[in-house]
Every structure is written in structure tokens, then in C-alpha cells.
C-alpha positions as CSV (number, residue, x, y, z in Angstrom):
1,X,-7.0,-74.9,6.4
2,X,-8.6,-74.3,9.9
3,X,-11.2,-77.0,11.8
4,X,-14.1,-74.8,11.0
5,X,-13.5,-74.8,7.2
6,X,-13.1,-78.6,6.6
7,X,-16.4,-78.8,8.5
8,X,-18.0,-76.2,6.2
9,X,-16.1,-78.2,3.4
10,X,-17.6,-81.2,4.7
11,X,-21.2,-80.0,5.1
12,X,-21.2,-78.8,1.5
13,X,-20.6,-82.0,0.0
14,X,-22.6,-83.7,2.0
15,X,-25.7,-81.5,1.0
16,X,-24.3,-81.7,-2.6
17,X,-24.4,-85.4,-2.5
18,X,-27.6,-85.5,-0.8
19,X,-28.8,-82.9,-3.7
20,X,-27.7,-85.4,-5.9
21,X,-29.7,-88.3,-5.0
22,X,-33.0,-86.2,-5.2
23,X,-32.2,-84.5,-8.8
24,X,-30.8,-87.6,-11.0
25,X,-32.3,-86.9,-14.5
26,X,-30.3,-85.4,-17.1
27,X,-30.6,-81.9,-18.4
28,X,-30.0,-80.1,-22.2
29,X,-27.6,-77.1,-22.4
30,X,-26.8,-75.0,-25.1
31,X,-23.5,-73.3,-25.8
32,X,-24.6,-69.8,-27.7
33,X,-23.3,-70.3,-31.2
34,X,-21.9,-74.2,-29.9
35,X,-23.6,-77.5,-29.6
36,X,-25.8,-78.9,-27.1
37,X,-24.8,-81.0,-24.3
38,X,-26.9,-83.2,-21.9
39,X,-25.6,-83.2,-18.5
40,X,-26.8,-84.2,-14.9
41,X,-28.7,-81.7,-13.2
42,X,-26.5,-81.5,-10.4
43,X,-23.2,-81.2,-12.4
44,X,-25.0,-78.0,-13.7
45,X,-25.1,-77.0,-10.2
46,X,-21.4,-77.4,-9.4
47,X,-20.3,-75.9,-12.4
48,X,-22.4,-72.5,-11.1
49,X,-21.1,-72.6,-8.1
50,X,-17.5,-72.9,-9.0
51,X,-18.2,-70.2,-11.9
52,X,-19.4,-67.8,-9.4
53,X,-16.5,-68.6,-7.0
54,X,-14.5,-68.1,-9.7
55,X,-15.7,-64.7,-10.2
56,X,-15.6,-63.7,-6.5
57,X,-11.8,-64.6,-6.4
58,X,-11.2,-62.8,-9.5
59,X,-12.9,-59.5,-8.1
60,X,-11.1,-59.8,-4.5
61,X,-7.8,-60.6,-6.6
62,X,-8.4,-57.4,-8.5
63,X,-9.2,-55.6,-5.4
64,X,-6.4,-56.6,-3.3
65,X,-3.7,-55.9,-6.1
66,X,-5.4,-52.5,-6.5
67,X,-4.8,-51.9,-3.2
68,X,-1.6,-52.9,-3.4
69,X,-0.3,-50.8,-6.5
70,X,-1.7,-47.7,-4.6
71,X,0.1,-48.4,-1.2
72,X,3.2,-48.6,-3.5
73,X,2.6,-45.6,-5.2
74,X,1.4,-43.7,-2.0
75,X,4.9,-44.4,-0.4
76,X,6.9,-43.9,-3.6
77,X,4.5,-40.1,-3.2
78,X,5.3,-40.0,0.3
79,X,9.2,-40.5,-0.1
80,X,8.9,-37.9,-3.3
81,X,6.7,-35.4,-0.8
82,X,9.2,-35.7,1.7
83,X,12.4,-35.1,-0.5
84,X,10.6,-32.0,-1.6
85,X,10.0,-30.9,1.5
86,X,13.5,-31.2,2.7
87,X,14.6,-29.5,-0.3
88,X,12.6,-26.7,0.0
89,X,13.0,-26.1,3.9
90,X,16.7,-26.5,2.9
91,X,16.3,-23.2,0.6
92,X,14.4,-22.1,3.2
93,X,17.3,-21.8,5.8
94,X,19.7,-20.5,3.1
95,X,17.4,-17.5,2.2
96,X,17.0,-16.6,5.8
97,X,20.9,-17.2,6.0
98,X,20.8,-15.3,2.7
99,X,22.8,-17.8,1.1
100,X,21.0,-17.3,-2.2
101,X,23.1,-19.9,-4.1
102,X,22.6,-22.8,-2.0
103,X,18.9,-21.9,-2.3
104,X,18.6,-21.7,-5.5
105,X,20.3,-25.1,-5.8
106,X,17.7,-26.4,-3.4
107,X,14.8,-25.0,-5.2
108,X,16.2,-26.2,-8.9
109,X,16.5,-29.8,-7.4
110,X,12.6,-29.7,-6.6
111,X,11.8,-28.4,-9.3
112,X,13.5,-31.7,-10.6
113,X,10.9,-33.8,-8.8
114,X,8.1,-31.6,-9.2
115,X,8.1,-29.1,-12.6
116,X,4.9,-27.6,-11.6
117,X,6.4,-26.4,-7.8
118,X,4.3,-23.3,-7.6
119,X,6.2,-22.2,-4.2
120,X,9.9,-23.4,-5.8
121,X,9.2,-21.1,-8.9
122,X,8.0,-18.3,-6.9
123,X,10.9,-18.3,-4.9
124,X,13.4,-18.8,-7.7
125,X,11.3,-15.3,-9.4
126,X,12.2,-13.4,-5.9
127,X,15.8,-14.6,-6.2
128,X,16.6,-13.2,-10.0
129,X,14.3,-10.3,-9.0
130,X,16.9,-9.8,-6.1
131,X,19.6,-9.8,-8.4
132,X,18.2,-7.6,-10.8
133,X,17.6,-10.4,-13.6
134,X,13.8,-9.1,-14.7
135,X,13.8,-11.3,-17.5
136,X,15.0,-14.4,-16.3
137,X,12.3,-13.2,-13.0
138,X,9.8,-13.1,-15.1
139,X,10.2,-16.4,-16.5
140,X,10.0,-18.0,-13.0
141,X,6.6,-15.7,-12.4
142,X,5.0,-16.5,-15.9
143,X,5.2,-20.3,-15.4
144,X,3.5,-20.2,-12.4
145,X,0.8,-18.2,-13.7
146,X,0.6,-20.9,-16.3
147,X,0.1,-23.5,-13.5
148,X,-2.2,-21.3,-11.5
149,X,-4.0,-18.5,-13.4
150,X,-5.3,-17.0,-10.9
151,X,-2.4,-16.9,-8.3
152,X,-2.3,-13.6,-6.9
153,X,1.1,-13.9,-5.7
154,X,2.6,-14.5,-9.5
155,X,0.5,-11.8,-10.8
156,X,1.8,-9.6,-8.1
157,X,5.1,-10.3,-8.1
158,X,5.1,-9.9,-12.5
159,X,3.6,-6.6,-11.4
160,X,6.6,-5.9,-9.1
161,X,9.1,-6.7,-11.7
162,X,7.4,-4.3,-14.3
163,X,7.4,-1.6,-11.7
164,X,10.9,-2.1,-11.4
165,X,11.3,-2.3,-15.3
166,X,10.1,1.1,-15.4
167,X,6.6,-0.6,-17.9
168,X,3.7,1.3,-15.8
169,X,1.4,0.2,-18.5
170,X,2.0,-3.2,-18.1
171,X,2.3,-2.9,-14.3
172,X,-0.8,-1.5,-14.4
173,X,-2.4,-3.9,-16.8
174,X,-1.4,-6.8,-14.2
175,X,-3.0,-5.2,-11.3
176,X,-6.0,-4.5,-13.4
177,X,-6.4,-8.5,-13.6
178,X,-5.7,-9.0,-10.0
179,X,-8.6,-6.6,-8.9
180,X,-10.9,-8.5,-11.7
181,X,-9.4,-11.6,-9.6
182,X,-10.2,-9.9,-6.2
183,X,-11.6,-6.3,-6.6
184,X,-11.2,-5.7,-2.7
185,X,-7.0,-7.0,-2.9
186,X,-6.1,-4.3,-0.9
187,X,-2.0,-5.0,-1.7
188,X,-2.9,-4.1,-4.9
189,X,-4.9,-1.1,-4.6
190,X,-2.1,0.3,-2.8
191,X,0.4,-0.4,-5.7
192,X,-1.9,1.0,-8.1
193,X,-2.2,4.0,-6.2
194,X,1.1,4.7,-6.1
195,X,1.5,4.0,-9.4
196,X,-1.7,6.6,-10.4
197,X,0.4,9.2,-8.0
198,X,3.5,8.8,-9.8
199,X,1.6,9.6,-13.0
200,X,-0.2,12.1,-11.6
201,X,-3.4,11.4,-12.3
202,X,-5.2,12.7,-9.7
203,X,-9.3,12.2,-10.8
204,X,-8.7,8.7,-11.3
205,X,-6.9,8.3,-8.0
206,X,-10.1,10.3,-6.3
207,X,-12.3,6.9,-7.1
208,X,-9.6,4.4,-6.2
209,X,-9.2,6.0,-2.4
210,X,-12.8,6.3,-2.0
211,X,-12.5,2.4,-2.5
212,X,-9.6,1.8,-0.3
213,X,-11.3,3.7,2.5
214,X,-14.1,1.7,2.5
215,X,-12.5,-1.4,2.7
216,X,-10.1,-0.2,5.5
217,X,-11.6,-1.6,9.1
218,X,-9.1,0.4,11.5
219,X,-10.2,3.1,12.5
220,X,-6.1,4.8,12.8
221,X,-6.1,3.4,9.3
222,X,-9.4,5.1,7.5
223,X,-8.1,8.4,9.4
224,X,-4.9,8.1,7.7
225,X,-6.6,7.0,4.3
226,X,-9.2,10.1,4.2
227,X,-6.8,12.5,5.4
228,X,-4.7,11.1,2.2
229,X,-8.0,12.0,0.2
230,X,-7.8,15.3,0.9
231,X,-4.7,15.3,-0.3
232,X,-5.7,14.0,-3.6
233,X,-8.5,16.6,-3.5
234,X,-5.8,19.2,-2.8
235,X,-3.7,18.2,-5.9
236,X,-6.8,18.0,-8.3
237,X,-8.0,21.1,-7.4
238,X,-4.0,22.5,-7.9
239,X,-3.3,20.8,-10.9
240,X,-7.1,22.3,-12.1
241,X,-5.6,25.9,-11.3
242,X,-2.4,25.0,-13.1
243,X,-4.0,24.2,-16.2
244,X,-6.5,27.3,-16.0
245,X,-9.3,25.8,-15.5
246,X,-10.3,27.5,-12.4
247,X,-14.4,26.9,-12.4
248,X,-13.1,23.6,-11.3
249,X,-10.1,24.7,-9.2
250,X,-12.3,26.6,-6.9
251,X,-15.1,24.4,-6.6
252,X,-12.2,21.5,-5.4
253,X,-11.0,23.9,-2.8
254,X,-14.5,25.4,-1.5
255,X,-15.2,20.9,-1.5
256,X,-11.6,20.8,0.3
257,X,-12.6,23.4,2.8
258,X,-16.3,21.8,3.6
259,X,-14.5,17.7,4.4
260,X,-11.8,19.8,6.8
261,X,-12.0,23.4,7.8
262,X,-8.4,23.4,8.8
263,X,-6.9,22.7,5.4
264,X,-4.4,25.5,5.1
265,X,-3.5,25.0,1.4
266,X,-7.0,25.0,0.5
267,X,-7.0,28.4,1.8
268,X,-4.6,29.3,0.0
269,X,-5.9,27.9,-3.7
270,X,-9.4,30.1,-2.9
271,X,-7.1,32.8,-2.7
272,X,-5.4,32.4,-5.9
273,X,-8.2,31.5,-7.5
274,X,-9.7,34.7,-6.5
275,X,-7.1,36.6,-8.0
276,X,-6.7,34.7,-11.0
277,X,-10.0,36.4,-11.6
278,X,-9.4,39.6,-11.0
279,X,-10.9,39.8,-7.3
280,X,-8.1,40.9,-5.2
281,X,-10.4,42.6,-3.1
282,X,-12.1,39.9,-2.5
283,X,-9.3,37.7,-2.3
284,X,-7.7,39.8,0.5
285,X,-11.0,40.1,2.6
286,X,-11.1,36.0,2.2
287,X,-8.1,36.4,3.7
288,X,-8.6,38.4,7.0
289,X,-11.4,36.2,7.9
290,X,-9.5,33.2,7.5
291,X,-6.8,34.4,9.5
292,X,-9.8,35.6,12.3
293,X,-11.0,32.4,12.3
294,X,-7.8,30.1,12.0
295,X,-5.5,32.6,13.9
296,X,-2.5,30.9,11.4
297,X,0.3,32.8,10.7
298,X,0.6,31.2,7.1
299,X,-2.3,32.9,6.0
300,X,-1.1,36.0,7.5
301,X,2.1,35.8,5.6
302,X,0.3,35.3,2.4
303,X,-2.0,38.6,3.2
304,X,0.9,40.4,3.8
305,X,2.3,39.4,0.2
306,X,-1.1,40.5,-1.0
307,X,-1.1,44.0,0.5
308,X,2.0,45.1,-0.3
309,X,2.1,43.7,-3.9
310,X,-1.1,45.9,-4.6
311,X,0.5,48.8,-3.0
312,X,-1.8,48.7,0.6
313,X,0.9,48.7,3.6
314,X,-1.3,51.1,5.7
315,X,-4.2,48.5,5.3
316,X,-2.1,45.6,6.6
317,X,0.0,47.5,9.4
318,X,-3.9,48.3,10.6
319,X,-4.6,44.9,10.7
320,X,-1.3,43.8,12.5
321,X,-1.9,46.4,15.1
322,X,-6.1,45.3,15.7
323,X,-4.9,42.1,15.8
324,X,-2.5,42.8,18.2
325,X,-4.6,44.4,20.4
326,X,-7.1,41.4,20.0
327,X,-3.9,39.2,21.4
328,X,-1.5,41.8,23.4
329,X,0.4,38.7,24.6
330,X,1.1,37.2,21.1
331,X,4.7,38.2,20.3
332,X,4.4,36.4,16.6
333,X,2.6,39.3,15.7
334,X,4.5,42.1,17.1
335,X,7.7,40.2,15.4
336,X,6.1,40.3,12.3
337,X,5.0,43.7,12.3
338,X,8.6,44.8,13.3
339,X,9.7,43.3,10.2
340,X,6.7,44.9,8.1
341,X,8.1,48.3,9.6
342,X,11.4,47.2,8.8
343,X,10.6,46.4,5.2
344,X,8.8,49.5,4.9
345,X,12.0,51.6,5.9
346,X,10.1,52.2,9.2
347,X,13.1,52.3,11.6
348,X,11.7,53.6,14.3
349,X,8.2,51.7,14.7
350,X,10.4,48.6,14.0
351,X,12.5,48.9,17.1
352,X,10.1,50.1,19.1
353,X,7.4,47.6,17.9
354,X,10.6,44.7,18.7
355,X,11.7,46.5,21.8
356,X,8.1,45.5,23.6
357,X,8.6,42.1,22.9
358,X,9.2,39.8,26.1
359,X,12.6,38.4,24.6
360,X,12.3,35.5,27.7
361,X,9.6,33.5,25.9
362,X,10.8,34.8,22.0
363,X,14.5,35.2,21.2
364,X,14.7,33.8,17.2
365,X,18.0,34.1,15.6
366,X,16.3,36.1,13.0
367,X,14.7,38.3,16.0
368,X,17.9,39.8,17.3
369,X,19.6,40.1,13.5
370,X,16.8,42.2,12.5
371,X,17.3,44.5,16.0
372,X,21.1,44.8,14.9
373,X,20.2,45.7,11.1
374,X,17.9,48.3,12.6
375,X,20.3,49.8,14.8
376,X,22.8,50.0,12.1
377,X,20.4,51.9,10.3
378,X,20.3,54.5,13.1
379,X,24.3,54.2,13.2
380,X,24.3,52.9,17.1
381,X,26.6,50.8,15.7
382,X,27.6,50.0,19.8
383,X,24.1,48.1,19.9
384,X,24.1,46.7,16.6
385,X,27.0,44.9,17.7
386,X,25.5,43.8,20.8
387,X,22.4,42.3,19.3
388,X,24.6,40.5,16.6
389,X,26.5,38.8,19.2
390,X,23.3,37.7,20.6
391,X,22.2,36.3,17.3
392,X,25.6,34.7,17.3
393,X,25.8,32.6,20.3
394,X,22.2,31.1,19.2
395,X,23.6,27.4,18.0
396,X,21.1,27.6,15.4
397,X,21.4,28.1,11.5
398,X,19.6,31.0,9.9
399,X,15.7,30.8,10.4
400,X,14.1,28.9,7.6
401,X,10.5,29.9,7.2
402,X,8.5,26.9,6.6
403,X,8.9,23.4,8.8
404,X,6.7,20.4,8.0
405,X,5.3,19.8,11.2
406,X,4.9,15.9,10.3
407,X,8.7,14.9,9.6
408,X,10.8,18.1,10.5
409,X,11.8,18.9,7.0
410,X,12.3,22.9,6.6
411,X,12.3,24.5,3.4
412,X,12.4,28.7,2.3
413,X,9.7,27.5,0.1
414,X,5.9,26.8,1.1
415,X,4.3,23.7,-0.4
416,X,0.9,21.9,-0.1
417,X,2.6,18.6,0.3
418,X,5.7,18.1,2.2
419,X,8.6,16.7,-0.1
420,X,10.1,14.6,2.6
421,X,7.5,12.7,4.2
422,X,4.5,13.6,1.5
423,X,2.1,14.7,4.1
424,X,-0.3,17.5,3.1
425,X,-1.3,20.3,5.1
426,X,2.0,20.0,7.5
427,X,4.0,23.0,6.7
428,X,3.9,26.1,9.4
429,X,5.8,29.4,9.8
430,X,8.6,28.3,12.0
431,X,9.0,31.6,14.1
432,X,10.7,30.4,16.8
433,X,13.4,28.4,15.1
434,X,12.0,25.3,17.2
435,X,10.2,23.2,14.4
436,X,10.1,19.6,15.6
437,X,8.2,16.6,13.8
């Protein structure tokens, strides 16, 4: 005991004697439900005092033992946390070594210390997902949603596991409850979308892009994204025409044409819309003003089909040769009309209709067969021959007429939407044999 207690000590009893000598008559006491005792004053005093010290130590006793259980429990938390940790940076390492065994070990020990290991069960989910074990995936995914009902990242990844199940419904359900979670989770909008595509169910993906553009803040993105919803525009409006109902067909395309004049295959669904009705007039004089104001040769080759399928070759050779002399210079046009002549049996205006073209800026494969097939027909067989080895020595493969001007991807058939990369509007008449992405 240190100098300045005993002096405090000291001082204490020396007031409580003093006390003592001034407050010498007894006092009564009662015990509740007890007897009564009569005691001196100042032993009533003491007997406070040491009550109340008595109740101090008891509540510092209490408080330093408290303190004392949770330091011990804090480290015994501490050593767990750290165990856990290691663990898990352990499987860590082994999935970016992918070692999946040794990470899976890792993850089961955690799980060990900790059942409710959101990140450990996640992990073990991506693992049997890896492996193709959906069910056993699943498992993992489920009890962390159990722990955490609204963790995105389980309902997500159950999602991804019934997409790869082949269960759209229920893939779709899940991502239902992530946007009610998060309406503007654009990860999920995407999947749904692709998931709405794959169905084909173009109105409801009309709404759902509208959504996604607006939540898009780069500007390279939302050009992307409302390029994409003319797509989806493009394919109502085709699958509208498909089923008959063309009312709505043509209203989508006329819409189509108004958010992007350029929109070739929109063109092209006015058109046979048009004569779906009836109005191949109409439909052809769409046509020649499209082509006058777009100058594209894939509406020229569908006017061409037009004309000669209602029986109107004069009509289209005079439009080949007005447009010509609109654009003297444009050998696309004089190629094609050569080939008109040639289809038409027209020997002679072919090759003399091929023979003005300047052969230094356009020399197709297809150009210099068609001059040798029309030379065979006038039995020069001496220049057919010529013009075939010229065709020959082009290291190129027969001209394919369409080329997706996006990816590269060439095709004998024209399609709204490239099958390659799935770009709309891409596809061109590939005249030159040069189509590059």
C-alpha cells in the first residue's frame, strides 16, 4: 500500500473516531421481516460505508472480468479470422493457379470454422459449376442465399447455372428477383436480354432496351445500345410480316426508317409489305426513290428482282442507263447492267456495256467470267479463253454477293442481321470481291 493511502487510511479513521465522540447515543434498526436491533449511531455509519464499498468492488470486479472474457474471446476471433483468411487466400492462389482441388480443400476447411462463409460457398458454387456439377452448384448458391437473401451475386450465379441447365423459366424467374432487388442491375438486364432474344420475343425486349439505354452513361455505349434497338425494331416488324399481320409490319418499318434513314433492311420490309398487298407498283416506285436517295446497290438488286419477276426488263434497263448517265464514272452500274443484258440473252449490249468499263479500278473475278461466257456465246472462243485465264489468275474464290461489313462474314444469301457477328444493317453487295470488316 503506497504513503498516500495509509495517510488517506489514517485521515478516515481519525474523522471516524472524531465522528464518534460527537454521535454517542444509540439508534433502533429494523431488519424487514427480522427483529430490531439497537446499535451506536456511528457503527450504522461504518456498516454503510463498508456496504457501499462493497458494492463498488463488486461492480469494478464485474467490469474488469467482463473485460477480460471479451479480450479472450476477441483474440480466440482474431486467431479464428486469421485462419480463415489464410485459408481462403490459400484457395485463392490455387484458383489462379487453377488448382481447383487444393482450393476446394481450402474453402471446405473454412467452411469448417465458419458454416455461414458467404465468399467460401460462392466459390465452392463456381467450382462445381466449372465442372459441370449444376446440382451440387446449386447447393453451394442456395445456402448462400439462405444466409443473404438479397445477395446479388448467389442469385446471379443460380441464374447462371439455370441458363446453363437449359430452365429459361427459372433463369428468368431469378433475374426477375434481382431487378425487384435492384431494377437498374445492369448485369442482369443484359442476361435477361439475351435470354428474351433467344426466345424471340421481340415486344418485350423493345421495353427492356429502352431501359438499358437509359441507364447506359457512355456515350460509345448508348450508340451501341440504340443501334441494337433498331435491331429489335427490325425483327418485330419482320416477325409482324412473317405472321401476316402487316398493318403492324409496315408501321415498324415506316418507325424503323424515321429513328435511322439509312436502315437498309427496313427498306426492304416497306417493300414487301407493299407487295404483300398487292402494290407492286407502288412497291417498285418505293424502290427507285430509295435507291435515288441512298445510291445503295442492295436496293438496286432487289428492284431488279422486282422488274423482271413482273415481266418489266425495258423499265429497269431504262433506269440502269439514267442512272448511269447520272454517274458516268460508276462502273457498279455498268457491271450490273452487263449482267442484266446478259441475263436477258442480250449478247451484244452486254459486252459492249462491260467493254466501256475501266478494268484498272474494276477487275472482279465474276467481271472477266461473265466477258468469257459472253464471248463463248458469240463462239470467239480465242477471247473466251483469254478472259477465263484472267478470271483464273485472280487468287480469289467465286464472288459471293453479300459481305457483312461489320465482321467479314459473306453469305449467297441477304439477311437483316448478320449470322456471325449479329449486327443488323451490315450486309452489302460485295462487287469488288474486296469485302473487309
Amino acid at each position: 500500500m503506497g504513503k498516500l493511502s495509509i495517510l488517506v487510511f489514517l485521515l478516515f479513521l481519525a474523522a471516524l473516531g472524531f465522528f464518534s465522540l460527537e454521535n454517542q447515543e444509540m439508534i433502533t434498526v429494523k431488519v424487514p421481516f427480522g427483529s430490531l436491533y439497537t446499535i451506536p449511531k456511528v457503527v450504522l455509519i461504518l456498516l454503510s460505508t463498508i456496504a457501499g464499498a462493497l458494492v463498488v468492488l463488486a461492480i469494478f470486479f464485474i467490469r474488469d472480468t467482463k473485460r477480460i472474457i471479451d479480450n479472450l474471446q476477441y483474440q480466440k476471433r482474431q486467431k479464428r479470422e486469421a485462419k480463415i483468411d489464410a485459408y481462403y487466400s490459400k484457395a485463392l492462389n490455387a484458383l489462379l493457379g487453377n488448382k481447383q482441388e487444393d482450393a476446394k480443400e481450402a474453402l471446405t476447411e473454412i467452411l469448417k470454422e465458419e458454416p455461414e462463409h458467404v465468399d467460401a460457398l460462392l466459390r465452392l458454387g463456381d467450382i462445381a459449376l466449372d465442372n459441370d456439377e449444376y446440382a451440387v452448384a446449386l447447393e453451394y448458391y442456395k445456402k448462400a442465399k439462405d444466409i443473404g437473401p438479397t445477395n446479388l451475386r448467389a442469385l446471379l450465379s443460380m441464374e447462371k447455372v439455370m441458363e446453363r441447365m437449359m430452365r429459361d423459366g427459372d433463369a428468368l424467374r431469378y433475374l426477375e428477383d434481382i431487378l425487384d432487388i435492384d431494377a437498374e442491375n445492369l448485369t442482369a438486364l443484359y442476361r435477361k436480354r439475351a435470354l428474351l432474344e433467344k426466345k424471340e420475343k421481340w415486344d418485350d425486349l423493345l421495353s427492356l432496351q429502352k431501359s438499358i439505354i437509359r441507364l447506359v452513361n457512355n456515350d460509345k455505349d448508348r450508340m451501341q445500345e440504340e443501334a441494337r434497338l433498331l435491331g429489335y425494331k427490325y425483327e418485330y416488324a419482320r416477325a409482324s410480316l412473317e405472321s401476316g399481320n402487316l398493318e403492324k409490319a409496315e408501321k415498324a418499318f415506316r418507325t424503323l426508317l424515321k429513328m435511322d434513314c439509312t436502315f437498309l433492311p427496313a427498306y426492304l420490309g416497306v417493300t414487301e409489305v407493299m407487295i404483300s398487298n398487292g402494290e407492286t407498283e407502288e412497291a417498285i416506285n418505293f424502290l427507285e426513290k430509295s435507291y435515288e436517295q441512298l445510291n445503295s446497290m442492295l436496293l438496286l438488286a432487289r428492284l431488279e428482282d422486282l422488274l423482271i419477276s413482273v415481266g418489266e426488263p425495258g423499265r429497269l434497263i431504262r433506269f440502269y442507263r439514267n442512272a448511269i448517265a447520272r454517274t458516268p464514272e460508276d462502273n457498279r452500274l455498268k457491271f450490273l447492267l452487263g449482267k442484266l443484258y446478259y441475263r436477258l440473252e442480250m449478247v451484244d449490249d452486254a459486252i459492249d456495256t462491260l467493254n466501256v468499263i475501266d478494268t484498272g479500278s474494276f477487275s472482279p473475278h465474276e467481271f472477266y467470267s461473265l466477258r468469257g461466257e459472253l464471248y463463248m456465246k458469240r463462239s470467239q472462243v480465242s477471247k473466251a479463253l483469254e478472259e477465263l485465264r484472267k478470271a483464273c489468275s485472280i487468287k480469289q474464290a467465286s464472288l459471293l454477293p453479300y459481305c457483312c461489313s461489320q465482321c467479314g462474314y459473306r453469305s449467297t444469301d441477304w439477311s437483316g442481321r448478320c449470322p456471325q457477328c449479329n449486327e443488323w444493317n451490315t450486309f452489302r453487295l460485295d462487287l469488288y470481291g474486296t469485302c473487309e470488316a
